[in-house]
N, C-alpha and C positions, 0 to 999 in steps of 0.2 A: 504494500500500500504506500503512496507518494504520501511526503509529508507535505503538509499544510501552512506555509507561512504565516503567523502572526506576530501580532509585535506590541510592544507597549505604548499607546497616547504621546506624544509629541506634544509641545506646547504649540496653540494654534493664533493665527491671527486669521480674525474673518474681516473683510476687506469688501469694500463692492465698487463693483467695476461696467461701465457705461460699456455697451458693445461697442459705438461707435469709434471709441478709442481705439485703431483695431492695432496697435503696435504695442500698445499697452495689455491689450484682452488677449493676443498673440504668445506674449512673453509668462500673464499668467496660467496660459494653456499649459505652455511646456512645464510649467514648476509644479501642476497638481492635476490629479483626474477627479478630482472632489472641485466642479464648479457646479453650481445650480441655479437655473435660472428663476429669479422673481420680478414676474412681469416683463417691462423692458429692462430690466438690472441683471445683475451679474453675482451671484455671492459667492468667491473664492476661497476656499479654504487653503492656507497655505501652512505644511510644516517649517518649523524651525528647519533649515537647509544652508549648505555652504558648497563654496566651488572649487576643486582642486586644478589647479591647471596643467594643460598637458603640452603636447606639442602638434603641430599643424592648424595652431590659433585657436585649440578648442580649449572645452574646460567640463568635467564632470560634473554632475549634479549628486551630491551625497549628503545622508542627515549630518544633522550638526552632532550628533552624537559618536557618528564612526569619523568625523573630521580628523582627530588629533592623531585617532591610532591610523591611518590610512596616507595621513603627512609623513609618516617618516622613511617614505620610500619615494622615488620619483618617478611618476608615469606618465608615460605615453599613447599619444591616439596609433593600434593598429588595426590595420586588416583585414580581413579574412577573404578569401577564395571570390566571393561575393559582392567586396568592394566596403563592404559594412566595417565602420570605425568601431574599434571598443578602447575603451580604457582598460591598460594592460601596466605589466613592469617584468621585467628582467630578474633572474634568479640565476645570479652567476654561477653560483657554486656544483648548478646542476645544468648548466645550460638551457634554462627552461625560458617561457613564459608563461605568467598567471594573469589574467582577468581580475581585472576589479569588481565584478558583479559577482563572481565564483567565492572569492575573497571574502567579500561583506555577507553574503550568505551564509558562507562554513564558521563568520566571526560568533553567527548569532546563533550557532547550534544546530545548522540541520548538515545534514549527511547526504551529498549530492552522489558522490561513487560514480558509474557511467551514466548519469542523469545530465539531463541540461537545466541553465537558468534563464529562462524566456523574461523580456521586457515588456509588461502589458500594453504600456503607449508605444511602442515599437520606438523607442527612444536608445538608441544601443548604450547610450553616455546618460542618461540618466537611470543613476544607482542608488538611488533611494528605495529601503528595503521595501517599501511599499509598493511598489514599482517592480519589484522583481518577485518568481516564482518557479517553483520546481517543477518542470515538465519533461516528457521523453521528447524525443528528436519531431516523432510525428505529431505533437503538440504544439512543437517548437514550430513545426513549419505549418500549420494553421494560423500561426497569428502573423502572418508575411503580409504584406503590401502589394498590392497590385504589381503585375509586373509592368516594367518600363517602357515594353513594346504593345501596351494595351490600347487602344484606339476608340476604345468605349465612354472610357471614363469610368467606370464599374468593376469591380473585383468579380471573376466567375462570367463575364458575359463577353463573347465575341460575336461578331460579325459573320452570317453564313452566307456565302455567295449563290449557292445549290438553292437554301429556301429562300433568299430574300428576306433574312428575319434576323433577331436578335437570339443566339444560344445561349442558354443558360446550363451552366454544368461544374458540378465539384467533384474534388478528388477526396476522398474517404478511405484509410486505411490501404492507399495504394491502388483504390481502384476509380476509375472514372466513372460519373454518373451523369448520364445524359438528366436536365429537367424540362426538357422542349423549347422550343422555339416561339418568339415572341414580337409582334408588330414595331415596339419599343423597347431602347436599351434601358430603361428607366421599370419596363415592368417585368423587363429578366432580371434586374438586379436585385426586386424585389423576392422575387422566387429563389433564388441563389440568396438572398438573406435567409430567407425561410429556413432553406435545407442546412444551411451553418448551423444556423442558433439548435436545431434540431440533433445534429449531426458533431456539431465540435465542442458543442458546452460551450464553458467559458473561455474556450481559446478560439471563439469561434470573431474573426476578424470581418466584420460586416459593412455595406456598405453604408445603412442610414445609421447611425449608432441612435441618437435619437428612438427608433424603433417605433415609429407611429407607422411609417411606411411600409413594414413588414407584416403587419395585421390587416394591411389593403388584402382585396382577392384579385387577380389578376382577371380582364374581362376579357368572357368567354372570345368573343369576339376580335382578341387581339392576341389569341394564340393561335399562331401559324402550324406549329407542328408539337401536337402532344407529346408530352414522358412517356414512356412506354412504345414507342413506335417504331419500328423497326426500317434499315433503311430501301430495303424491299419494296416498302409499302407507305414511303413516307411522302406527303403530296406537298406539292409547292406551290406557292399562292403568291400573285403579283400584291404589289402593295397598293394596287389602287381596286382588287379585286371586291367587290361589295358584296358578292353571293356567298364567300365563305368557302366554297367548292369550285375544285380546278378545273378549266376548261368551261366554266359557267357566268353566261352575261345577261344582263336585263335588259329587255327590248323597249322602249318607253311606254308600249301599251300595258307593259306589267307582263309581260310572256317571258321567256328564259327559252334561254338558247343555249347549245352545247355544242362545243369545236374542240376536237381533239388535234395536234400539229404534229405531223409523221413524216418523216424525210425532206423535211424542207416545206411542207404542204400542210393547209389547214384542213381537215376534213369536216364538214357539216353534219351534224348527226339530229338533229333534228330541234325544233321548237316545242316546248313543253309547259303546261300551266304552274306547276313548281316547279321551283330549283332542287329541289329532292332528286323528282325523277329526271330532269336531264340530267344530276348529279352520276346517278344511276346509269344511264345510257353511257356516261361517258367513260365509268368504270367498265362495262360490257366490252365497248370500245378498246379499251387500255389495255384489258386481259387479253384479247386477243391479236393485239400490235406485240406488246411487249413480252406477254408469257409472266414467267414470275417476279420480271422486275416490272412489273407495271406499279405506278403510283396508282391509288384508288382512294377515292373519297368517302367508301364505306369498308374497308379492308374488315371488320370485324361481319360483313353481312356474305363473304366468300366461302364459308363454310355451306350457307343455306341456300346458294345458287343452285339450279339444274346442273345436271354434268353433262 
């Protein structure tokens, strides 16, 4: 069983801070995750904290408690494989380097061994014990940041060129989980919040932190390509398409029409009073151009066809 960091009360100052200020409301971001909002104010909880300084113009963020034992060694911002700075120091006598978050962890009693110490604000330099906590590796990489080459603006959501939609999908214990496809990168990111909070606990690294956005339902209507659908079977829909179903347009008298597009050519398949059934026609259509990779717009009614 993972131990549980806690710690003893700090002497606090609460402080309120105007949002508008945003250089000011910015600086007390990074110093505490205890801010809460009242009204249009700000109320900041700040520990007693001090800075130790390192090299490459940074500076730690550490309580004022481990300050004095933590000065008498000098450290430096390094590294790692990833690009990510940590405050570190030198261990001549063995050749080593040690972490200062590793460091302030073991000062206060817990027992890391081959465990890692995640930083809950993804602050690598801010080591304030509150701040830090004992996770496995796959924990550790649950609480990552978007990556750099993301185009979304959303943690878990890209761009599908195939549907035309937003993908929503997490990695879970090493394995990938599709959660479908969505009109908007805004209501994939909501569904990929979902699956975290569900799925990683509290190391689950979300997009709306907030969490109002997370309790939305995604509408029906602006989901391109459902969870569960295989890519056999999986249909693609233009983003101006209003019937819902591929291959399907509105004629202005209220009729529906159905056009399948095969080798370069659109085939007409007929005019129909719902969009159901020319949905229908157009899967008949599908199954017999493509065989098993035919997209179909009722893939779940292919069992109960004639043969």
């Amino acid at each position: 069983m993972l131990a549980t960091i806690s710690f003893q009360p700090l002497k606090y100052d609460i402080i309120s801070v105007n949002k508008s200020a945003s250089k000011c409301f910015q600086h007390i971001r990074s110093l505490t995750s205890s801010l809460i909002a009242v009204g249009n104010r700000f109320m900041a909880i700040i520990s007693d904290v001090r800075e130790i300084v390192l090299t490459r113009g940074l500076s730690a963020i550490v309580d004022a408690r481990d300050y004095e034992w933590l000065s008498q060694w000098n450290w430096h911002a390094t590294g790692n494989k990833k690009g990510i700075l940590y405050a570190a120091r030198n261990v001549y006598h063995t050749r080593s380097t040690v972490r200062m978050h590793r460091e302030i962890v073991k000062l206060h009693g817990f027992e890391i061994h081959d465990l890692q110490v995640d930083h809950i604000n993804r602050n690598p330099i801010d080591n304030r014990l509150a701040n830090l906590r004992i996770a496995t590796n796959a924990e550790n990489s649950r609480n990552q940041k978007r990556r750099g080459c993301n185009k979304s603006g959303y943690k878990g959501v890209s761009w599908s060129n195939q549907n035309k939609g937003w993908i929503a999908q997490i990695t879970h214990d090493g394995e990938n989980h599709y959660l479908g496809c969505y009109r908007t990168a805004y209501e994939a990111a909501i569904v990929y919040d979902r699956a975290a909070i569900e799925k990683h606990k509290a190391f689950a690294n979300i997009n709306f932190p907030s969490g109002s956005e997370v309790y939305e339902t995604a509408s029906q209507s602006n989901i391109v390509d459902p969870p569960g659908s295989t890519k056999s079977n999986r249909v693609r829909l233009s983003i101006n398409n209003t019937s819902d179903y591929q291959g399907i347009t509105q004629y202005p008298n209220g009729k529906w029409r159905s056009v399948i597009h095969f080798k370069g050519k659109n085939i007409h398949l007929g005019v129909f009073f719902s969009k159901e059934d020319a949905a229908r026609a157009y899967d008949r259509k599908a199954l017999e151009l493509h065989g098993e990779n035919a997209r179909l717009n009722f893939p779940e009614e292919l069992d109960s066809w004639p043969l």
